[in-house]
DSSP file (Angstrom, degrees, kcal/mol; ACC not computed):
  #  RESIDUE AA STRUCTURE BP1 BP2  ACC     N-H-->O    O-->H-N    N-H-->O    O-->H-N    TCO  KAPPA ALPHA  PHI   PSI    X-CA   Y-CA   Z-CA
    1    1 A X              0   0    0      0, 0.0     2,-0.5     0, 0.0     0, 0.0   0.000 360.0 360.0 360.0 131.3   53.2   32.0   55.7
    2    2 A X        -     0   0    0      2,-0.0     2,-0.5     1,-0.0     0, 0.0  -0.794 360.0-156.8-105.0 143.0   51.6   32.2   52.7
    3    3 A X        -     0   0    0     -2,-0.5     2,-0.6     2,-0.0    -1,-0.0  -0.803  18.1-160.4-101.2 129.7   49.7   28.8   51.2
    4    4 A X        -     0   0    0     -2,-0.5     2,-0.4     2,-0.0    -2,-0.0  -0.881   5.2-162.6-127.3 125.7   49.6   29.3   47.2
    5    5 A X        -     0   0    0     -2,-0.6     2,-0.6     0, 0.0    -2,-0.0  -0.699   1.8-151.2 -79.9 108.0   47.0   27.2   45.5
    6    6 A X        -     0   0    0     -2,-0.4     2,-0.5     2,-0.0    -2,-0.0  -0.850  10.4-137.1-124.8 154.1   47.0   26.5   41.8
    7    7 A X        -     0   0    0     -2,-0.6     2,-1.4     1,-0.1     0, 0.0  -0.549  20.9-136.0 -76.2 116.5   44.3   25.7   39.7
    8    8 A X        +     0   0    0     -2,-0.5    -1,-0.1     1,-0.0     2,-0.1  -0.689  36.9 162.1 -60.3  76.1   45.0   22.9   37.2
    9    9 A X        -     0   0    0     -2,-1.4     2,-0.4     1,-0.0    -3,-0.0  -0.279  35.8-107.2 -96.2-172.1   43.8   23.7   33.9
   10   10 A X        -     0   0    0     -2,-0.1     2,-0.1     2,-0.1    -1,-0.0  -0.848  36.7-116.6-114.7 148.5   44.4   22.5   29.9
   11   11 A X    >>  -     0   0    0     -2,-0.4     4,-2.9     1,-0.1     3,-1.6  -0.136  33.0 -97.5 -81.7-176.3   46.3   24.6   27.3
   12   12 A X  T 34 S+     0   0    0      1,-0.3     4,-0.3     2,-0.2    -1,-0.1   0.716 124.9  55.2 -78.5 -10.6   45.0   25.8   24.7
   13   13 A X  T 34 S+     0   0    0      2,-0.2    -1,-0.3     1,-0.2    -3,-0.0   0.366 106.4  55.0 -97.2   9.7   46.2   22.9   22.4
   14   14 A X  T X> S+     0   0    0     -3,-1.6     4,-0.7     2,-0.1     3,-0.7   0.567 110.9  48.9 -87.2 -49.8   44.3   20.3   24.9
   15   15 A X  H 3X S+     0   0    0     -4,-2.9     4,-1.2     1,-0.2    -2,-0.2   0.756 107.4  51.8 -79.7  -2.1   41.1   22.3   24.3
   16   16 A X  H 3> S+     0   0    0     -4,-0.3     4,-0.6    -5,-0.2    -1,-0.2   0.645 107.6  49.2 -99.9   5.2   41.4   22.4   21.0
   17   17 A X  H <> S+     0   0    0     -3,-0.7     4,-0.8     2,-0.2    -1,-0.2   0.537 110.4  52.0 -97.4  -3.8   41.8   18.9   20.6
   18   18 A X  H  X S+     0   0    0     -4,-0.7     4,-2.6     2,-0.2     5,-0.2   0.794 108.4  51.0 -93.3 -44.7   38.7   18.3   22.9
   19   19 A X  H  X S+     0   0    0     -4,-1.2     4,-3.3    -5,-0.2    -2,-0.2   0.938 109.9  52.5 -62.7 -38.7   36.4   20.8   20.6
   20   20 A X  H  X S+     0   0    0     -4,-0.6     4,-4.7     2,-0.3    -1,-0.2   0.993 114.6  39.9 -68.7 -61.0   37.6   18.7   17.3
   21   21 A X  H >< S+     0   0    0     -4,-0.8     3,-2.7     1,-0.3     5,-0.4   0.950 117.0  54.7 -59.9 -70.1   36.5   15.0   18.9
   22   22 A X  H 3X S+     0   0    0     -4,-2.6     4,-2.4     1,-0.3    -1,-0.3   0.785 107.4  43.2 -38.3 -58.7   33.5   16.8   20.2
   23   23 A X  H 3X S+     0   0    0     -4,-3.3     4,-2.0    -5,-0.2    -1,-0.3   0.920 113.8  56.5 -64.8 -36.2   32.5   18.0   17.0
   24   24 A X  H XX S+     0   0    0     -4,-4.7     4,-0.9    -3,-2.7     3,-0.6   0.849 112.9  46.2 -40.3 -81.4   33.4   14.2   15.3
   25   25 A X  H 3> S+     0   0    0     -4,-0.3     4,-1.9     1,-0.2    -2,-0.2   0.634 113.0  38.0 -46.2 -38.9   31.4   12.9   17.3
   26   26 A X  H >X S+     0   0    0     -4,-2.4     4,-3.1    -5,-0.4     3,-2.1   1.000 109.7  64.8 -39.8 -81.5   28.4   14.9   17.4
   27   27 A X  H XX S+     0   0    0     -4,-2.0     3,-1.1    -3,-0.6     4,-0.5   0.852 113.4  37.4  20.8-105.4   29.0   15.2   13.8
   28   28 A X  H 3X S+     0   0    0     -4,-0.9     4,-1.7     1,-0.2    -1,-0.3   0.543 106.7  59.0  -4.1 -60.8   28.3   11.4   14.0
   29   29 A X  H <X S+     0   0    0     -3,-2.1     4,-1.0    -4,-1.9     5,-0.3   0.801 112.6  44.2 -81.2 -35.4   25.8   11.2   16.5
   30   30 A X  H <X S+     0   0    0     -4,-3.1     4,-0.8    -3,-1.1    -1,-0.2   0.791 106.7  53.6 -80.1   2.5   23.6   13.5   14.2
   31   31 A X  H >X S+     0   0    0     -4,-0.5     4,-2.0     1,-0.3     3,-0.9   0.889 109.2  62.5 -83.6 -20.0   24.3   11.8   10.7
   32   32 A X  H 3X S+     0   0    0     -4,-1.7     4,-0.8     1,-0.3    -1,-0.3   0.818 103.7  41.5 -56.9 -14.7   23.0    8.7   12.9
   33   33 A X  H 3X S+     0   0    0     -4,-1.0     4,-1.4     2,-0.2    -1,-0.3   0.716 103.8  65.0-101.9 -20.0   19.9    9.9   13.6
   34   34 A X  H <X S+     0   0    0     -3,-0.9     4,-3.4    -4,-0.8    -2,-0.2   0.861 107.9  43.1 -54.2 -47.7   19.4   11.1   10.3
   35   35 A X  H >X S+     0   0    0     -4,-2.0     4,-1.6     1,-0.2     3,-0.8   0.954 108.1  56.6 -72.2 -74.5   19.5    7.7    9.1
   36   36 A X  H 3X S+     0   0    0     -4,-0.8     4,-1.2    -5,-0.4    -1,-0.2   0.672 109.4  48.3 -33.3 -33.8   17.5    6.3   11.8
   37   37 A X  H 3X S+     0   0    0     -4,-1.4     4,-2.5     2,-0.2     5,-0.3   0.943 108.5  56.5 -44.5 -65.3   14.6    8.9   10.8
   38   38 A X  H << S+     0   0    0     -4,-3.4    -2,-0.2    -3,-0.8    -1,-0.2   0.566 105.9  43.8 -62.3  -8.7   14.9    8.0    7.6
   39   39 A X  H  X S+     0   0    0     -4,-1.6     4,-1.7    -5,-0.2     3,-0.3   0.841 110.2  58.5-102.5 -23.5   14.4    4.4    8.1
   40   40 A X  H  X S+     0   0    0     -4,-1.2     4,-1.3    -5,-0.4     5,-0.5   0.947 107.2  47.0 -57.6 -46.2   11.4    5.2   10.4
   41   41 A X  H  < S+     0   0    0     -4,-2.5     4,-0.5     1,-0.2    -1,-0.2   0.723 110.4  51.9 -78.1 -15.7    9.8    7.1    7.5
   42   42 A X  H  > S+     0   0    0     -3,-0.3     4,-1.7    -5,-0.3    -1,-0.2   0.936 115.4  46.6 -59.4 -59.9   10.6    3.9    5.1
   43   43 A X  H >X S+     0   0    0     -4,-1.7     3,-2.1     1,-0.3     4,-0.8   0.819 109.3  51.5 -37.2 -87.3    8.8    1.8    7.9
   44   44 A X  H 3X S+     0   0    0     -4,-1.3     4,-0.7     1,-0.4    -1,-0.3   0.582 114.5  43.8 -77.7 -51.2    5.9    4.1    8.3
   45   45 A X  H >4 S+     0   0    0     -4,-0.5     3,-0.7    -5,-0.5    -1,-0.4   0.907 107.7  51.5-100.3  -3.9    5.2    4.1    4.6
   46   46 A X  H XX S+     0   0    0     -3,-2.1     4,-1.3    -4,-1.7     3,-0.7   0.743 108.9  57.5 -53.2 -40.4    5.5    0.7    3.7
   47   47 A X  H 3< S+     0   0    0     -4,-0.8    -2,-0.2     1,-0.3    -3,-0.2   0.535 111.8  39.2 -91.4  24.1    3.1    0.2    6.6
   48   48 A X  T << S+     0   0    0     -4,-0.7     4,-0.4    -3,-0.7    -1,-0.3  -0.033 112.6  55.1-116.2  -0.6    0.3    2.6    5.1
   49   49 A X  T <4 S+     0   0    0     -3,-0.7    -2,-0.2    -5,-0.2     4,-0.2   0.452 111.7  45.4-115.7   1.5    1.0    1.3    1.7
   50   50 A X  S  X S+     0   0    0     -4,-1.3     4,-2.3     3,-0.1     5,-0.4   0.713 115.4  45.3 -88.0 -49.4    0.3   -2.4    3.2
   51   51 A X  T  4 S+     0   0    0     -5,-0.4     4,-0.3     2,-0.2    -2,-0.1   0.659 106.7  59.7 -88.9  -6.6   -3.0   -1.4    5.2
   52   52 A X  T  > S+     0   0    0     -4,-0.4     4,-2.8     3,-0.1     5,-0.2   0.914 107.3  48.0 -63.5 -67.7   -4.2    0.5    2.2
   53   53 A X  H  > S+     0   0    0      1,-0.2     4,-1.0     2,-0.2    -2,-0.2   0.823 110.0  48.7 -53.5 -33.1   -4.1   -2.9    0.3
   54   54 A X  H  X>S+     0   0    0     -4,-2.3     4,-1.5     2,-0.2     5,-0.6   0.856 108.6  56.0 -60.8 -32.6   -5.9   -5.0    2.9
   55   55 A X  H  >5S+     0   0    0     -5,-0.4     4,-3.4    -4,-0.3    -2,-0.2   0.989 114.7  38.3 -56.5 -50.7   -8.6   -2.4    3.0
   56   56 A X  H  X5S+     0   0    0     -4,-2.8     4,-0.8     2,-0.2    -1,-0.3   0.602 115.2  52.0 -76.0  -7.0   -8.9   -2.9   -0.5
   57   57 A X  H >X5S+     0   0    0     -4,-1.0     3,-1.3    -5,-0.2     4,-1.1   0.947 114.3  49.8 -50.6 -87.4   -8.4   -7.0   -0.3
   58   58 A X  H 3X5S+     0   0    0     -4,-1.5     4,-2.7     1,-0.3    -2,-0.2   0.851 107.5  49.1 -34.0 -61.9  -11.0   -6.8    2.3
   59   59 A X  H 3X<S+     0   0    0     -4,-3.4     4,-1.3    -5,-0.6     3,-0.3   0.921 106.2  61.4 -40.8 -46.2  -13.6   -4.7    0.3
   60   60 A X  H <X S+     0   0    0     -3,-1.3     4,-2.4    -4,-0.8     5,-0.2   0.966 108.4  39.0 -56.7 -72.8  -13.2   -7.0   -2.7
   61   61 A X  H  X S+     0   0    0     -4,-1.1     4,-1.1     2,-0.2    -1,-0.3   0.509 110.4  55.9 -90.4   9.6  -14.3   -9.9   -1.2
   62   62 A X  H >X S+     0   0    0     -4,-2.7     3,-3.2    -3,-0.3     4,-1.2   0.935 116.7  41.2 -58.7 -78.9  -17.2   -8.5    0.9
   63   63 A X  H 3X S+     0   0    0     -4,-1.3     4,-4.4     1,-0.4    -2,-0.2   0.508 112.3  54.1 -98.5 -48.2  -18.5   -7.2   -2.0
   64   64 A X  H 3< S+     0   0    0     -4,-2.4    -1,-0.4     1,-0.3    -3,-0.2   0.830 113.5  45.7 -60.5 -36.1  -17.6  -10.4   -4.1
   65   65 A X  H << S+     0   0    0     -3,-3.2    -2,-0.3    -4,-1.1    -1,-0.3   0.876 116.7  42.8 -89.1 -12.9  -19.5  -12.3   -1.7
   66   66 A X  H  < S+     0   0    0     -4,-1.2    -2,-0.2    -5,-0.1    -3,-0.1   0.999 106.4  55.3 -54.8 -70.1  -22.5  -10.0   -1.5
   67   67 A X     <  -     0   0    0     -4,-4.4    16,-0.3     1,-0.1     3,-0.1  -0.076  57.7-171.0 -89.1 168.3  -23.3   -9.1   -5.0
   68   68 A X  S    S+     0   0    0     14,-1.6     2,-0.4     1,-0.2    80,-0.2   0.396  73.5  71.7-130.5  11.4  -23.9  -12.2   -7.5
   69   69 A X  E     +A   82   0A   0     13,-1.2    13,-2.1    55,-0.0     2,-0.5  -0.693  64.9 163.2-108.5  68.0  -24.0   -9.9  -11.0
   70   70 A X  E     +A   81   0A   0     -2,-0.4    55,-6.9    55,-0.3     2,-0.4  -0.852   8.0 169.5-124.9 143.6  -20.4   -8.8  -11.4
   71   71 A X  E     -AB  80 124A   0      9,-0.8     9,-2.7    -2,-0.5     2,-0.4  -0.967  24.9-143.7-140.5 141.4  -19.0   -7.4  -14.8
   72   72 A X  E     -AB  79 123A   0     51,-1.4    51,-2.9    -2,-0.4     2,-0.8  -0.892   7.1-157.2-110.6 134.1  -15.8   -5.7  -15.9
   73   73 A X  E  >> -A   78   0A   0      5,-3.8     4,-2.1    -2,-0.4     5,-0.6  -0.779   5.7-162.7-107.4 120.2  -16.0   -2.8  -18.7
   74   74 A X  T >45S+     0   0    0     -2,-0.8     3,-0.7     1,-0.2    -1,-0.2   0.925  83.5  64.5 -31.4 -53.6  -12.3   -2.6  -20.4
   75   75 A X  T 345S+     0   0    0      1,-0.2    -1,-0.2     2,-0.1    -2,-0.0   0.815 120.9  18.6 -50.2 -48.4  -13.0    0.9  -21.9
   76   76 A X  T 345S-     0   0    0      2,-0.2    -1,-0.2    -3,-0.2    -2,-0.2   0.325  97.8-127.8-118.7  12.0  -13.3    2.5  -18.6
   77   77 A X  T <<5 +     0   0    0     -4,-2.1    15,-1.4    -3,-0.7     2,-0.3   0.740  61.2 148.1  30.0  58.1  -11.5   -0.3  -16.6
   78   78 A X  E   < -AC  73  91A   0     -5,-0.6    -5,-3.8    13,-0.2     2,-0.5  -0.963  32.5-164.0-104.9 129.6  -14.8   -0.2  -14.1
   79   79 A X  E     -AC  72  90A   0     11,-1.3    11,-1.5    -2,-0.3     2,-0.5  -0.962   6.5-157.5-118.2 153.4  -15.8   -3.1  -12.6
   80   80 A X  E     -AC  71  89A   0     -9,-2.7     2,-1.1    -2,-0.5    -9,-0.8  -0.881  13.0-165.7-126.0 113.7  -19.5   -3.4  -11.1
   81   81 A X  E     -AC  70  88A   0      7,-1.6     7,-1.2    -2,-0.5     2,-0.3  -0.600  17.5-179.2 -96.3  96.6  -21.0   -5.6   -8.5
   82   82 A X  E     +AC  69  87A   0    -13,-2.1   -14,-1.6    -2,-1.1   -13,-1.2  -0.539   9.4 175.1 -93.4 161.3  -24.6   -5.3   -8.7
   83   83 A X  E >   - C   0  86A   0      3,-1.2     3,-0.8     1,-0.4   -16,-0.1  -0.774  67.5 -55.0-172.2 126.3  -27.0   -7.3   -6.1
   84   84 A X  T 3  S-     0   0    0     -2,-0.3    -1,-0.4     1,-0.2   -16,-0.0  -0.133 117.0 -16.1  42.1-135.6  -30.3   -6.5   -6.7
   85   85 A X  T 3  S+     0   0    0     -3,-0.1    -1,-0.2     2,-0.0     0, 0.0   0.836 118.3  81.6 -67.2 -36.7  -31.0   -2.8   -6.5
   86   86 A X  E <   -C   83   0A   0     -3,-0.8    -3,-1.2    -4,-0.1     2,-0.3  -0.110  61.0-169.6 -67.8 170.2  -27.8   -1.8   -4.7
   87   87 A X  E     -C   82   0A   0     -5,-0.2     2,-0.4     2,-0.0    -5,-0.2  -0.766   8.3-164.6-161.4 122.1  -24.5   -1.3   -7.0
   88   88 A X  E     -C   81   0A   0     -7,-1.2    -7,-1.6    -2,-0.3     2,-0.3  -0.863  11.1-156.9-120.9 142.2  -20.7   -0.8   -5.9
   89   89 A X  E     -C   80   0A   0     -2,-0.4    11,-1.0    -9,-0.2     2,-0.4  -0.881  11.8-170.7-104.8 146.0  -17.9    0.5   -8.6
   90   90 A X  E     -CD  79  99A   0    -11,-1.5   -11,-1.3    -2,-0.3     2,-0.6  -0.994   9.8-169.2-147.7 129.9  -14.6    0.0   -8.3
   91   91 A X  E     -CD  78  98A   0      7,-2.8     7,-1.6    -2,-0.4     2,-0.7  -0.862  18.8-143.3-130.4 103.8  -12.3    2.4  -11.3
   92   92 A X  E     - D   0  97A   0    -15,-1.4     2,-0.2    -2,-0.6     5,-0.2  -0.546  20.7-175.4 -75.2 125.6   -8.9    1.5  -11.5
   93   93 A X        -     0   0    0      3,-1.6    15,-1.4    -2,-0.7     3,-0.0  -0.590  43.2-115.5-113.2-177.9   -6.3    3.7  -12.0
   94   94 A X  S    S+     0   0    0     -2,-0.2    13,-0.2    13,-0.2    15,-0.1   0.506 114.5  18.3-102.8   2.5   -2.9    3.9  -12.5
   95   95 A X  S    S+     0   0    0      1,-0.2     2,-0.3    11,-0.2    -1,-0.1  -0.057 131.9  16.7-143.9  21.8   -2.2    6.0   -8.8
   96   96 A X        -     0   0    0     10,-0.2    -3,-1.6     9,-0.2    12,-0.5  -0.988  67.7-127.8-180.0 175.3   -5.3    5.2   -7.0
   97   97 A X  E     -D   92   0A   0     -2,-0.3     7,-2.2    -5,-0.2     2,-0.4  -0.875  22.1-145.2-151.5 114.8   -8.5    2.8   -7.0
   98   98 A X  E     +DE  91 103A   0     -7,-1.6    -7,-2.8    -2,-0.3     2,-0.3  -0.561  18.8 175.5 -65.4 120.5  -12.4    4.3   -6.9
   99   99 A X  E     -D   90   0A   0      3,-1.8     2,-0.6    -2,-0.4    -9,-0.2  -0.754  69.3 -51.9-144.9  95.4  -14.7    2.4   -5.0
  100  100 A X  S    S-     0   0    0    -11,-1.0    -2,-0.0    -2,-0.3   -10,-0.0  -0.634 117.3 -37.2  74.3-108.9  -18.1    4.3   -5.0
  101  101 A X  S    S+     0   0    0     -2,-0.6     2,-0.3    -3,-0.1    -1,-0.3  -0.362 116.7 110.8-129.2  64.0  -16.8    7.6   -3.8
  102  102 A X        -     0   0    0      2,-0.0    -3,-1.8    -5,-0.0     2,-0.4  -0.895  64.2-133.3-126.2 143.8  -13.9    5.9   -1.1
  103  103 A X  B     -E   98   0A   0     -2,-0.3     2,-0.7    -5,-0.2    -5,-0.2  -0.974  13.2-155.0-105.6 111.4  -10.3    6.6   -2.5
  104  104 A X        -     0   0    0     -7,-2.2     2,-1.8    -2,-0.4    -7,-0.1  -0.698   6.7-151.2 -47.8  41.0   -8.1    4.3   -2.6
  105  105 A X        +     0   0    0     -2,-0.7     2,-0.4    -9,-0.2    -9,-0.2  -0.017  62.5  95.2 -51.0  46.7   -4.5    5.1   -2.5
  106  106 A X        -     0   0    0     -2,-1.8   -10,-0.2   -54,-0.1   -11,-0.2  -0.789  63.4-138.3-144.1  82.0   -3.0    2.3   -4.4
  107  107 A X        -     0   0    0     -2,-0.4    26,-1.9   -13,-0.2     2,-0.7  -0.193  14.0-145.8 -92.5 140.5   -2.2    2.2   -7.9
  108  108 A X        -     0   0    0    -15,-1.4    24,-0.3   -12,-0.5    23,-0.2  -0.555  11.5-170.3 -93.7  80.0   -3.0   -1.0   -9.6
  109  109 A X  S    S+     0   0    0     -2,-0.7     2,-0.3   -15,-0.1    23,-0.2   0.557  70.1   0.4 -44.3 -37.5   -0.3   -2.0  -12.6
  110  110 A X  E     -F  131   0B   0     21,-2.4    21,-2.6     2,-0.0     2,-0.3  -0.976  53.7-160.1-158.9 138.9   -2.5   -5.1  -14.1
  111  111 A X  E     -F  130   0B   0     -2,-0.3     2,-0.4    19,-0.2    19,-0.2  -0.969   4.8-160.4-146.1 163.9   -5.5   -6.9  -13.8
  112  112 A X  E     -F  129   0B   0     17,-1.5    17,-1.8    -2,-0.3     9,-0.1  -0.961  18.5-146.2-146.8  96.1   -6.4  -10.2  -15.0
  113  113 A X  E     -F  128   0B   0      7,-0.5     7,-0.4    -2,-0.4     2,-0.2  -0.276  14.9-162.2 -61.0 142.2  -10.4  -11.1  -15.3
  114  114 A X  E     +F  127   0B   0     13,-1.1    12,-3.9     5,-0.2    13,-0.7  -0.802  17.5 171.0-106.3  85.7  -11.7  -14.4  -14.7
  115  115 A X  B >  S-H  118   0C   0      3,-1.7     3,-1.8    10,-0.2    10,-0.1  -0.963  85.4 -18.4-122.1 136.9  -15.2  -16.6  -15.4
  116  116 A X  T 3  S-     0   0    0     -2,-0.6    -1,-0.2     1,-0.2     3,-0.1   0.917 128.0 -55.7  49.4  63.6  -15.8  -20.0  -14.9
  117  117 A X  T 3  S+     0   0    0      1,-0.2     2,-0.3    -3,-0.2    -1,-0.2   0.523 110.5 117.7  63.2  -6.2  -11.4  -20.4  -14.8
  118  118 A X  B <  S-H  115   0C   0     -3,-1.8    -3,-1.7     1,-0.0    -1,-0.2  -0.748  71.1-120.4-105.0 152.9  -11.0  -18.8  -18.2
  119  119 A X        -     0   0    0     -2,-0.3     2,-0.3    -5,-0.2    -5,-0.2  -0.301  37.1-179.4 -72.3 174.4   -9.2  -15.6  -18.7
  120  120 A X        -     0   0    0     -7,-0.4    -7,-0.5    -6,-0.1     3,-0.1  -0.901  36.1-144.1-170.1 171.6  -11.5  -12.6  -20.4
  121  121 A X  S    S-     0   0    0     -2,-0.3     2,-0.2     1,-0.3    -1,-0.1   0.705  79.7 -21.9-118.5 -48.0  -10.7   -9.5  -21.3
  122  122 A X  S    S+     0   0    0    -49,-0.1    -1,-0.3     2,-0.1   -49,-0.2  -0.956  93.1  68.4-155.9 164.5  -14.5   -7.9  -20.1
  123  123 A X  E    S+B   72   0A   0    -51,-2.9   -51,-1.4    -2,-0.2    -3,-0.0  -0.559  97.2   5.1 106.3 172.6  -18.1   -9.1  -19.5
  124  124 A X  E     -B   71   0A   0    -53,-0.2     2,-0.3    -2,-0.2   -53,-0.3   0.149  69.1-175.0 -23.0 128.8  -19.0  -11.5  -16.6
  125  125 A X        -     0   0    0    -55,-6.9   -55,-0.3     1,-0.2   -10,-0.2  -0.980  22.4-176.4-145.9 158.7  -16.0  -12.3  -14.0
  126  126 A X  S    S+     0   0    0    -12,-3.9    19,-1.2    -2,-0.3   -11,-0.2   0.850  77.6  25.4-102.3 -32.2  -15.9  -14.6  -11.0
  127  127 A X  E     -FG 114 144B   0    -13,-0.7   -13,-1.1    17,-0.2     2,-0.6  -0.895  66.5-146.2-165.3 140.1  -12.6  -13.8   -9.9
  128  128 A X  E     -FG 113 143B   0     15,-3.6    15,-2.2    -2,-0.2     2,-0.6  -0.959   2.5-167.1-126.3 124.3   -9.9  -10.5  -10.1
  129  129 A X  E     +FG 112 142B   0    -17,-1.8   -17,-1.5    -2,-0.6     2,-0.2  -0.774  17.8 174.5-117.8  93.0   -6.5  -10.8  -10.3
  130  130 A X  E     -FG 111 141B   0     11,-1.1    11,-1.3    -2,-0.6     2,-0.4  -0.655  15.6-154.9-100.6 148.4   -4.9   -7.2   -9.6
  131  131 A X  E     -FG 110 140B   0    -21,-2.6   -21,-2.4     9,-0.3     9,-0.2  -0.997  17.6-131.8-134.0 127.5   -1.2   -6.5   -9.3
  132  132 A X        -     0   0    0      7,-1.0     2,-0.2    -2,-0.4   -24,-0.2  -0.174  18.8-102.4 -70.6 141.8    0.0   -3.6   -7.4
  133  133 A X    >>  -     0   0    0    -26,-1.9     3,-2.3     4,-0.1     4,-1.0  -0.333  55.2 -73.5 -54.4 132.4    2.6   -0.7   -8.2
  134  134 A X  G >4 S+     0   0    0      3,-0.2     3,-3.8    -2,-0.2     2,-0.8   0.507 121.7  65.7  19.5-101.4    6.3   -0.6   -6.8
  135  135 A X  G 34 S+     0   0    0      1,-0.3    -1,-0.2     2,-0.1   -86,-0.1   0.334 105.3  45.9 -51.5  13.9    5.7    0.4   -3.3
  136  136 A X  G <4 S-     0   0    0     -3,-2.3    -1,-0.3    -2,-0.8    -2,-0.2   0.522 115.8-121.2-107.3 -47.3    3.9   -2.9   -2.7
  137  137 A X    <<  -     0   0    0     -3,-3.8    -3,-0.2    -4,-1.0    -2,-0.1   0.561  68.3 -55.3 101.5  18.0    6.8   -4.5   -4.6
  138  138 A X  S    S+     0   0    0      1,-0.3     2,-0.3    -5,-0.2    -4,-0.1   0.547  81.6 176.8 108.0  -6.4    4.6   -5.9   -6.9
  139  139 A X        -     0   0    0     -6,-0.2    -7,-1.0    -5,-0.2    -1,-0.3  -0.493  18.4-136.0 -78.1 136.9    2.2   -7.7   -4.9
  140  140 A X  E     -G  131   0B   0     -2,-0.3    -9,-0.3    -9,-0.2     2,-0.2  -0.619   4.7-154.0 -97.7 137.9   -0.9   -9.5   -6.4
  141  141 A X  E     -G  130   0B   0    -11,-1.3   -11,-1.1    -2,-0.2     2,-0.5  -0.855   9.3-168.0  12.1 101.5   -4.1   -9.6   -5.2
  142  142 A X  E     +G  129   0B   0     -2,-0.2     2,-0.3   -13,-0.2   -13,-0.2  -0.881  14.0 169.1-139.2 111.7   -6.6  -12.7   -6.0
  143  143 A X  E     +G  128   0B   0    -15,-2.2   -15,-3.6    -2,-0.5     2,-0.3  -0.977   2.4 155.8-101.2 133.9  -10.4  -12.5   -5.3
  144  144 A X  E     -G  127   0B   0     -2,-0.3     2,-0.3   -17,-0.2   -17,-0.2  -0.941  26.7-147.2-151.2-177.4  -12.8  -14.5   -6.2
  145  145 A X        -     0   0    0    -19,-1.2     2,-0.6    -2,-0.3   -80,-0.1  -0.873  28.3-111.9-131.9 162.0  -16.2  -15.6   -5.4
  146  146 A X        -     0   0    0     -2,-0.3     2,-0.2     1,-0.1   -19,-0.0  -0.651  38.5-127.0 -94.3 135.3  -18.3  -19.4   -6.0
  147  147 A X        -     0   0    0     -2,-0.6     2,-0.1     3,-0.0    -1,-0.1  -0.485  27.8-167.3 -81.0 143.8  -21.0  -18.8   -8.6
  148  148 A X     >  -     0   0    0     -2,-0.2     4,-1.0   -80,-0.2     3,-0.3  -0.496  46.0 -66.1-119.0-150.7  -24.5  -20.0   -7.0
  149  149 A X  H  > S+     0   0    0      1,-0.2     4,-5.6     2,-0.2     5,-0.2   0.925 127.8  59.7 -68.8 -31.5  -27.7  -20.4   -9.6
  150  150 A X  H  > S+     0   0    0      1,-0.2     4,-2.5     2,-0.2    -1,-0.2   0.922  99.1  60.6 -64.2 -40.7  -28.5  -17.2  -10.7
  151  151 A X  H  > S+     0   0    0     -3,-0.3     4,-1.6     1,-0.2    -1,-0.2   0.874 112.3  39.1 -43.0 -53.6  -25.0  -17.1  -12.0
  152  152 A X  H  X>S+     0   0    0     -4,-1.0     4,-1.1     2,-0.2     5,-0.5   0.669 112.7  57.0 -70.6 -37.5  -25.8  -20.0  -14.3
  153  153 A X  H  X5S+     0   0    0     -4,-5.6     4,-0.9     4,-0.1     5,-0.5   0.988 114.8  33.9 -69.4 -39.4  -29.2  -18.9  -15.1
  154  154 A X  H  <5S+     0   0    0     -4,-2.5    -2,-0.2    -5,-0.2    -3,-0.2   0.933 121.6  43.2 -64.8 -45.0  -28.3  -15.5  -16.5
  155  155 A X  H  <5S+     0   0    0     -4,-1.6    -1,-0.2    -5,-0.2    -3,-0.2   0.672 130.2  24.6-104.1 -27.9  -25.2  -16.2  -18.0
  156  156 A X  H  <5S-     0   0    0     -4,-1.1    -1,-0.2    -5,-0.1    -2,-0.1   0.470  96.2-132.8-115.1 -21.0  -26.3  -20.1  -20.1
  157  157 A X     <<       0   0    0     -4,-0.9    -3,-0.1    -5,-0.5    -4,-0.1   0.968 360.0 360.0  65.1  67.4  -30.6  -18.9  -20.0
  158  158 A X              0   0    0     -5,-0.5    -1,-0.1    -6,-0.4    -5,-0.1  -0.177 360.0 360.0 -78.4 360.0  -31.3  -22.6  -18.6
């Protein structure tokens, strides 16, 4: 006696309906990770275009409280923080910001001078008010420093 054994399988129109879903879904799975990349890489440069701008927050006011001589020239939009002998530049540009020879990646859109609370244009400043490009969204910047005597002796000759 013979035992005859058969093998279940799917026709060919059951595997071709299996290949089609597979492929949706795949399909799917990859445009989803595509997006997901692409929001990692959004993240990732918002959060270098954030820690660029503290670096340069932070620099501003070490420097503002160090140096007690600081003066902006329009012409060449450099402003310069002298104390004593030593002397730090900071050159705004429109895709990046010079401070000494450190590069800055950060382009600055406006800035808005300060002395004693009055606006100026160049010439002595107490206080910087810089506003950031786009990928900041626009965000402002405000440093300033307290004037001590020397400020008031150079600047009134008492």
């Amino acid at each position: 006696m013979r035992i005859r054994l058969s093998v279940k399988a799917l026709t060919l129109n059951e595997m071709v309906i299996v290949l089609v879903i597979s492929a949706i879904v795949m399909g799917m799975a990859f445009a989803v990770l595509r997006m997901v990349q692409q929001h990692m890489e959004t993240i990732t440069k918002n959060f270098e275009h954030q820690t660029q701008c503290r670096l340069l927050e932070q620099a501003l006011w070490i420097d503002f409280s160090k140096c007690s001589n600081i003066t902006y020239n329009s012409e060449d939009a450099v402003l310069t923080l002298k104390q004593h002998e030593e002397a730090v530049l900071y050159q705004f540009n429109d895709n990046y910001v010079l401070r000494n020879l450190d590069t800055i990646p950060i382009g600055v859109s406006e800035i808005e001078l300060f002395f004693e609370a009055q606006s100026r244009e160049d010439g002595l400043v107490d206080a910087i008010k810089l506003t950031m490009f786009k990928p900041l969204r626009h965000k402002a910047l405000f440093v300033y420093k307290i004037n001590d005597a020397t400020t008031y002796i150079n600047t009134h000759g008492l």
